[in-house]
N, C-alpha and C positions, 0 to 999 in steps of 0.2 A: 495497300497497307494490310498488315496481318490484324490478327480475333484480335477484339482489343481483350486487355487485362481486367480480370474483376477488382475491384476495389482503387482505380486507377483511375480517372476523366483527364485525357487532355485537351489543354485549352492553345489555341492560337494566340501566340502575340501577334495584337496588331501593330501594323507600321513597320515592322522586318524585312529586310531585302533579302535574309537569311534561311528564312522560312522555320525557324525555332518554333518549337513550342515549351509551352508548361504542363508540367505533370503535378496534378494533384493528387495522394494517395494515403490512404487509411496509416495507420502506424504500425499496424498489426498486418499489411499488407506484405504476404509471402515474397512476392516479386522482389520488391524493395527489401526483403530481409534478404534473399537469396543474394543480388544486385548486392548491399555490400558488404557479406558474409566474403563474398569471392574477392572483393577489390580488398578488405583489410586481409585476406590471406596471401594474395599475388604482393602486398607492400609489404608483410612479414616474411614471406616465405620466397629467397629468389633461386632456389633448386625448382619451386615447382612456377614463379613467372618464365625464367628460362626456358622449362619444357614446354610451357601454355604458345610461348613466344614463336620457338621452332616450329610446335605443329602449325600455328597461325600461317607462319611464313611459307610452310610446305605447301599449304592449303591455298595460298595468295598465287604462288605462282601457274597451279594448274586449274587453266579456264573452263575445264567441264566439273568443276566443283560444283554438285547445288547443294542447297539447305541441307538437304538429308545426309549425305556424306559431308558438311560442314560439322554438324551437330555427332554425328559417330564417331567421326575421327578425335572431334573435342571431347567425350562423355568420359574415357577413362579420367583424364585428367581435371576434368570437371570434379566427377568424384572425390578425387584424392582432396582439393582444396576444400570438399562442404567438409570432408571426413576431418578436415584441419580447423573447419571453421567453429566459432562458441556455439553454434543452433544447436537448438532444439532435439531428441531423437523424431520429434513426432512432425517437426518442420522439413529433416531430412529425408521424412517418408511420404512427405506432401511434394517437395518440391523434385524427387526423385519419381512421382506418379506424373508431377505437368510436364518433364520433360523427356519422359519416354513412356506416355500412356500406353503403348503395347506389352509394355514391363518387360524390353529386351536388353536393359542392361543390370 
């Protein structure tokens, strides 16, 4: 499992054959603004779900995909929906530092 999230605890449910858990998270919790800054953009926006959709599916079918070229190949288009979304300038400059702390996009 990846770094966990600051401002985020997850808890197991117990008695799940599913292996679900719950997330509990601050309100002010970047993650979770980011999380559905993108989802009410890709529901308003289907020029840029479309594009999100294709690259996914390019990304799906070739098996030496990892993380790192999963997250490059998503970042333009990532982009374009925060650039769509109501945040913050100063949330766009946080959440553009957790996801590519080298600053190479």
């Amino acid at each position: 499992m990846g770094q966990p999230l600051s401002g985020r605890r997850r808890r197991p449910t117990a008695g799940t054959s599913r292996g679900c858990h719950v997330y509990l998270s601050t309100p002010d919790n970047l993650h979770v603004k980011n999380h559905l800054a993108v989802r009410d953009v890709l529901r308003s926006r289907c020029d840029l779900r479309d594009e999100d959709a294709a690259i996914k599916a390019g990304l799906a079918v070739d098996p030496e995909v990892d993380i790192n070229t999963y997250i490059a190949r998503k970042s333009a288009v990532l982009q374009k929906m925060l650039a769509e979304s109501d945040l913050r300038r100063e949330d766009l400059v946080a959440i553009r530092r957790l996801n590519d702390p080298q600053g190479n996009s």
